[in-house]
N, C-alpha and C positions, 0 to 999 in steps of 0.2 A: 268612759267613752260610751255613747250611745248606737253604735255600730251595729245590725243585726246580727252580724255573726259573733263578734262579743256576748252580744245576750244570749245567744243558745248553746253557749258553754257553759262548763262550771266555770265560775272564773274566780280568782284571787280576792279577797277583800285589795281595796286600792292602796299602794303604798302613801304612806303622807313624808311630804316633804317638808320640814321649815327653812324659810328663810329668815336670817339673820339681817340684824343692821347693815352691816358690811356687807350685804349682797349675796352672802355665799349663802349655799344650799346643803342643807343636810339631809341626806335621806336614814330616815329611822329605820327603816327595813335592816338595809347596809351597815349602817351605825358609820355612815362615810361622807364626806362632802363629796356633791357632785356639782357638775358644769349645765350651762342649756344643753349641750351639743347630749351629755347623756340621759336628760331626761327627753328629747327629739327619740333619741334610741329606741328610747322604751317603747316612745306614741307606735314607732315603725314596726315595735316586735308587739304589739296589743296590751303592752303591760299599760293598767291604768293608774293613773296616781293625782295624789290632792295635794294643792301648795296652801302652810298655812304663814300668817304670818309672826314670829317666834313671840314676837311683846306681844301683837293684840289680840293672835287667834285670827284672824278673820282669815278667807278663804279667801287668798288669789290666785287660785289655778287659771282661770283668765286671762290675766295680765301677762304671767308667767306663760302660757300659750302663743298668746300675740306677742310677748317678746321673741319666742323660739321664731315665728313666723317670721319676724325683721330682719332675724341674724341669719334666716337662714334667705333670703333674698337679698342681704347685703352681702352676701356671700357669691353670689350672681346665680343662683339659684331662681331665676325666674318665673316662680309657679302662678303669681296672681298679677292679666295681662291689669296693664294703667285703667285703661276703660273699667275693668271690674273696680277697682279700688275706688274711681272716682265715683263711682253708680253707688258702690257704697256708704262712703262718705255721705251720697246723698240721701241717702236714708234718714240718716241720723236726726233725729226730730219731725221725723217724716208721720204723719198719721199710719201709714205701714209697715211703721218701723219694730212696731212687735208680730207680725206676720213674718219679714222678714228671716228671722232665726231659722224658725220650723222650716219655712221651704226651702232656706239652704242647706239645713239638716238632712229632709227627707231628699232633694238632689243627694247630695255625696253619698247618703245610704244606696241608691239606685246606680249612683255611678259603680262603687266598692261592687256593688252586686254583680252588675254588669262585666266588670273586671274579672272579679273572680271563677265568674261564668267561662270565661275568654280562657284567662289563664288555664281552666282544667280542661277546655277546648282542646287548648293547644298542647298539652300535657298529654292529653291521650292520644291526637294525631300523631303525634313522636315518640310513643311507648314504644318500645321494642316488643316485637311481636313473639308468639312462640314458636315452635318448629312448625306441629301442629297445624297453629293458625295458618301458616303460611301453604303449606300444602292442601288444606281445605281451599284456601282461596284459589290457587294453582289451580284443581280438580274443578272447581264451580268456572273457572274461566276457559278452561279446554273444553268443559261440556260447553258454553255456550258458545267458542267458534266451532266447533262440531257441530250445533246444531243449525249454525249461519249455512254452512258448506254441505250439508245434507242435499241433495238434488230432489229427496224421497220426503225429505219434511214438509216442502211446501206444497209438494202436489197432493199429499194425504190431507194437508190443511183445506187447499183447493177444493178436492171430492166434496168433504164433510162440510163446506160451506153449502156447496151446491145442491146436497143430500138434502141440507135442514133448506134451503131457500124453497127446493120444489115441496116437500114436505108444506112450509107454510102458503104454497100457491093455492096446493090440493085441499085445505081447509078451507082457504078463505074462500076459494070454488063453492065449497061446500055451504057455508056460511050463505054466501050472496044467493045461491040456489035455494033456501028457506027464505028468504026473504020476498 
């Protein structure tokens, strides 16, 4: 998986999986057959892994991907709207059509990003706070209605504006007087 936060881990060498004639899947890791639905699992928990094919060797972790992708929309999982698929489709033999990849690559990277950004957003507005925290907060919001309701804060404000205005009058008096 080309994912960024994949790559800034240590992460696993990839499980290899073969398929067999018969369709079924072995995962060598396991030493077990598995289903789409459990290599879908893995994609979900960032486990990454390669399909090989058992006679020829060749790699079809692709096809094995786009399958999970059918089963899991004929599933009524609806994640890719008709408009995308057909925009897709027309790629294919498209002069764009090797530009294509990268920029839906680097979208979903930016999406995932975005998300994850979201998700520890919203992790931390709903952390339970500590005793502490809460009382600091308490204390910093009583001083500032206290300092709304003070009758004494605004007029001391008042003065010291006043102070520094005449203050800058008396210069510039001064000022235009050399000139």
């Amino acid at each position: 998986m080309s994912d960024e936060s994949a790559a800034s881990k240590p992460s696993k060498p990839p499980v290899v999986v073969k398929k067999y004639a018969n369709r079924r899947l072995y995962n060598t890791e396991s030493s077990s057959y598995v289903t789409l639905d459990d290599l879908a699992q893995m994609v979900r928990q960032g486990r990454d892994f390669v399909v090989y094919d058992a006679k020829s060797g060749d790699d079809i972790t692709r096809g094995v991907l786009t399958q999970i992708i059918v089963e899991e929309e004929a599933k009524g999982s609806h994640l890719l709207p008709e408009s995308f698929l057909r925009q897709l489709i027309g790629f294919y033999g498209d002069s764009l059509q090797g530009v294509v990849p990268r920029y839906l690559e680097m979208t979903m990277q930016g999406f995932a990003r975005q998300q994850e950004e979201m998700r520890r957003g919203v992790q931390e507005a709903f952390r339970p706070f500590t005793l502490e925290e809460i009382s600091s907060r308490n204390i910093a919001m009583m001083e500032r209605a206290m300092n709304l309701f003070s009758p004494f804060q605004g007029r001391s404000e008042v003065e010291a504006l006043k102070a520094e205005n005449a203050k800058l009058k008396e210069e510039l008096g001064k000022l235009k007087a050399k000139v």
